[in-house]
Steps between C-alpha positions, in 0.01 A plus 500: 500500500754307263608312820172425540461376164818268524321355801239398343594372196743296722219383681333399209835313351496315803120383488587381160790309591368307800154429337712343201740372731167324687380367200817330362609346812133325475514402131879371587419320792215317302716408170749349748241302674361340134822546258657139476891473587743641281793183445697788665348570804435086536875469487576813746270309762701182439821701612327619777455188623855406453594826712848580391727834479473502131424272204582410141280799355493779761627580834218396782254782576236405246468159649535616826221728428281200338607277814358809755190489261360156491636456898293767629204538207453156419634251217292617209536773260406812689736384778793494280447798344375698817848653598518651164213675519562641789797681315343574218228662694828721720639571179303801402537645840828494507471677143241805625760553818826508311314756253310713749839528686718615188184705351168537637204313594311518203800418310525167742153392445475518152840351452351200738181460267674500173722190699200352524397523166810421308438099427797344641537675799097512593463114471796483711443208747246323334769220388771402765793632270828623629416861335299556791792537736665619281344803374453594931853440489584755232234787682639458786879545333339772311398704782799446669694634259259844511559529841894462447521781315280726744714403775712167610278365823480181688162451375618515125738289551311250658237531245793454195640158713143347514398558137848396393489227707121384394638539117827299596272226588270532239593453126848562335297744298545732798883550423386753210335689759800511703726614212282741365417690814877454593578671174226810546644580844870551351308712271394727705639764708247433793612076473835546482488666835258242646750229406795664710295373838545187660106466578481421125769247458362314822187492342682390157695258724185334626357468149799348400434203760160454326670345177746233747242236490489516150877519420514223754269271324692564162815451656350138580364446224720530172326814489230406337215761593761799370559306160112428493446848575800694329610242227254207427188692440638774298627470123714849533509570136262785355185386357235721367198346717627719741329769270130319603616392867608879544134603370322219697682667820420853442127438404499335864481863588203619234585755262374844646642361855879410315458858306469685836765298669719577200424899561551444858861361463640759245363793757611334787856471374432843507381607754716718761383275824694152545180308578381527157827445362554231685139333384568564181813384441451159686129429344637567107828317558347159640226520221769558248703265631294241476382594160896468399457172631255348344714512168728266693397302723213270535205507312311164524374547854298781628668811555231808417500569907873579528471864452207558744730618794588831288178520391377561863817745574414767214128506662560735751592722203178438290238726667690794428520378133108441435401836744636692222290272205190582364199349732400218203868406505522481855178278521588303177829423693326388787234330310751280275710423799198362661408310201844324498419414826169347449702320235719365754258388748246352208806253434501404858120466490555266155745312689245382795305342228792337302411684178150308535357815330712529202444436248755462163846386499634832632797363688672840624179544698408154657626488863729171378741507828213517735282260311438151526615413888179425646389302209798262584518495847158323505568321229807338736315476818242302265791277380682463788193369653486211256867403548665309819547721847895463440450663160738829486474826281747567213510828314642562171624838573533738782163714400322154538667442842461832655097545373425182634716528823326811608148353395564212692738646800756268388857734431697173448327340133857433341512579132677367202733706319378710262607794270261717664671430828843663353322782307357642863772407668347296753718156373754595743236527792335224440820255523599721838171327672527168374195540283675482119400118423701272228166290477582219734277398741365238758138532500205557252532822350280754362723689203322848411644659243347820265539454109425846435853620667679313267540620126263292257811423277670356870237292595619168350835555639390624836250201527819256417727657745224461747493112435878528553430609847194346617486206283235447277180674475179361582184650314447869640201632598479858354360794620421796245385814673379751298560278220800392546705884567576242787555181469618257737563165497491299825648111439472264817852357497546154689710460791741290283683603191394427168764505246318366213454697157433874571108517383481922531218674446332630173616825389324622242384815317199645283636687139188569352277728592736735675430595827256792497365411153199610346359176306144361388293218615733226323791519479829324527783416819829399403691411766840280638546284764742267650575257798801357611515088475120449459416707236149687419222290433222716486451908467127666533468861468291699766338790483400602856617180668254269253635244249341616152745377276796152510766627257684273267869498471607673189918439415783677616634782676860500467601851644277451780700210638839579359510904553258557700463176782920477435506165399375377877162353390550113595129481335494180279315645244708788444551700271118418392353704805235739288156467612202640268102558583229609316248668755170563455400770801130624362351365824613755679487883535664781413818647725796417670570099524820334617678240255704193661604161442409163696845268487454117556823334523627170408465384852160666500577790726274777396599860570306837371738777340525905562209640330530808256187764462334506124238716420178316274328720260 
């Protein structure tokens, strides 16, 4: 009878994992057919079409992956992305087998569902990302190691060698995998004795090979993907924003999910059979490793995903933990998890409309890095259609090249140097394949370059050191999307230097009202504004892309251009830069409205500002 009742209820685990299963591989596969490009993934598809061994920022099996995607899908986004789906979809599998091998069935299934539902590693796939790989790479390690300590066989062994090897040429991430299972199996009694056969070390040995390419392409290369990776990136000195990075990491998990992981460690270290042990002691000590290291080492780019792989080794351990909760915790657990999920997937769905339906000036939850692409590739085709057939394309940065080489099947855009380019390591890349331009050039040019990656208090001195290497700057025509998050400017260069007077353009800002402000019908905009050479000779204020107001020029605004512009302002009316309006708004109704400014220039060059959201009364 009780046999018959495990049957069952594994039967029933296993209906609710597949028809969950079912149901996110369909929402997955239709985010990645809609979700615009991550600058990421763009640039991954421009290494695959430079097939090499390894590159600046990883070794090559991401871009080999994106290169097998758009080859046999097609060259759009689905195509890229299709390879990583397909893992993310074998990913769970791999999960319920591992567990139903070391436990039971039912244990397997319901380990493979809450997979599915924990955010990070259920929208696995729908973004290109090296995590992908990654994450198969540390199951299939994982698993290895369970079957190590059961019994040393070829088929462990090969199984260790491919998911070392598959890490090797993944991410340098992977080398805390490596030392922390290392570590467990000296640990215990059951590793120590699967370490003494030679099956293991071959396997080792041929995981070892996996990291050549990339020691090779340091070796030629100064080195400079380790001290991107290891040196560059990181500050090493405590800081306490690892406290919030360490909470933004664990609440990647969802609370009731991290509490039973964190009940499913202390038992398993335990726990009389090696298995859980040896879960438990590799899931806790890569997510507390990485939590250490987030008081360290970088915190500027995104790093909330880095503990996911021991995330997904304590799950086998989880069923056991919630069998023994109350039913409304078990279901609350479940519940929660799933919202964080929906979470997860509602920002993808956000993302396939560019923020379109948001509305505020929320910036942690607009899609910025996936936003704006389509909105300038047309805007060059529409360009470059006006300009001579010789006319070539010039980005400003390497997000710029690689967005617009994969809209436009083109991996070879060069692209001027850039601070992004060093802070993503891709600078060293980029000069590898010819394609880091000193602005010279021999034909009509098309220079695109994005405003909004540059700090507003760089901006003058970015737009100078761009004259410095292109010459000077003819008007831009700008393109705001979503008022201005992004803003490009494109500037049709001639074929033909110009070293004349840099004429940059405007950079200027709204003081009053703040961004978000609450504020009646009239009401007043102070404001700056400067431009290089020319000068400003006009400012209107807009309120939803309308002129309702021209705004007088109202004295100075010394720490503006001393402090906060450094000095750099070659604006001949400088310091005298403060703009005032008096706006009278009664015309219109009630609600959300977005404030900007309309900048004429001394050579009459007009160009429209970022926008900022008010709210009338």
């Amino acid at each position: 009878m009780r046999d018959a009742g495990n049957a069952e209820a594994a039967r029933s685990a296993r209906r609710g994992f597949v028809g969950t299963w079912l149901l996110l591989c369909a929402l997955k596969l239709a985010l990645a057919a809609q979700v615009p490009l991550f600058v990421d993934e763009a640039f991954y598809w421009q290494e695959g079409q430079h097939l090499a061994w390894a590159y600046s920022d990883l070794p090559g099996l991401t871009a080999w992956l994106a290169r097998l995607g758009v080859a046999v899908f097609g060259q759009h986004e689905l195509g890229l992305r299709m390879p990583f789906l397909l893992i993310g979809a074998l990913v769970p599998w791999l999960l319920v087998r591992m567990t139903a091998r070391e436990i039971d069935a039912k244990a397997g299934y319901r380990a493979g569902l809450l997979a599915l539902l924990l955010p990070l590693a259920g929208t696995l796939g729908v973004l290109a990302l090296p995590d992908v790989p990654l994450l198969l790479a540390t199951l299939l390690c994982l698993d290895a190691g369970l079957r190590l300590l059961r019994r040393v066989s070829g088929v462990a062994a090969l199984e260790l060698a491919l998911g070392l090897a598959m890490g090797g040429l993944t991410h340098y991430r992977f080398a805390a995998v490596i030392a922390v299972g290392f570590a467990v199996l000296l640990m215990l009694r059951e590793g120590r004795g699967a370490l003494r056969d030679w099956r293991v070390w071959v396997a080792v040995a041929v995981g070892a090979l996996a990291w050549l390419p990339l020691l090779l392409w340091n070796l030629h290369n100064a080195d400079a993907g380790l001290r991107f990776q290891l040196v560059d990136r990181h500050p090493w000195q405590f800081g306490s924003a690892g406290i919030e990075l360490g909470l933004m990491q664990l609440m990647t998990a969802t609370p009731l999910l991290l509490a039973a992981m964190a009940v499913a460690a202390w038992r398993g270290l335990r726990d009389p059979r090696p298995a859980a042990r040896w879960l438990a002691l590799c899931g806790a000590l890569i997510v507390l490793g990485f939590l250490a290291l987030g008081f360290f080492a970088d915190r500027e780019r995104i790093s909330f995903h880095w503990p996911l792989p021991g995330f997904v080794a304590l799950l086998p351990l989880v069923p056991a933990v919630l069998a023994g909760w109350p039913r409304f915790w078990r279901i609350a657990t479940l519940a929660t998890t799933a919202l964080g999920l929906a979470g997860m997937l509602g920002y993808f769905a956000l993302a396939t409309t560019s923020g379109e339906g948001q509305r505020g000036s929320n910036d942690m939850l607009y899609p910025a890095n996936f936003a704006g692409w389509t909105e300038l590739d047309e805007a060059v085709r529409t360009r470059l259609a006006s300009m001579p057939p010789d006319t070539r394309l010039l980005a400003g940065d390497f997000k710029i090249a690689s967005e617009l080489g994969f809209a436009r099947g083109d991996a070879d855009i060069p692209a001027l140097d850039h601070t992004l380019n060093h802070k993503h390591g891709r600078a060293p890349q980029l000069a590898l394949w010819g394609l880091q331009s000193d602005g010279s050039r021999s034909a009509p040019t098309l220079l695109v370059v994005a405003t909004h990656h540059i700090n507003l208090r760089e901006q003058v001195a970015y737009f100078q050191h761009l004259c410095g290497l292109v010459g000077t700057l003819p008007p831009p025509q700008v393109l705001n999307v979503r008022h201005g998050r992004q803003r490009f400017l494109l500037f049709a260069l001639p074929a033909s230097r110009d070293d004349a007077a840099c004429v940059a353009p405007a950079v200027s800002h709204v003081d009053a009202p703040e961004a978000g402000a609450r504020i009646g019908r009239r009401f007043e905009v102070a404001a700056w504004a400067v431009k290089d050479t020319v000068g400003v000779r006009k400012v209107e204020v807009l309120l939803d892309g309308r002129a309702v107001a021209t705004a007088r020029r109202d004295g100075e605004n010394g720490w503006i251009v001393d402090t906060f512009l450094q000095g750099r302002s070659r604006d001949p009316a400088v310091p005298a830069i403060r703009f005032v309006a008096d706006v009278d708004a009664s015309g219109l109704p009630a609600g959300l409205h977005w404030l900007g400014l309309r900048i004429t220039g001394g050579d009459g060059a007009v160009e429209d500002s970022v926008e900022q959201p008010v709210e009338l009364r």
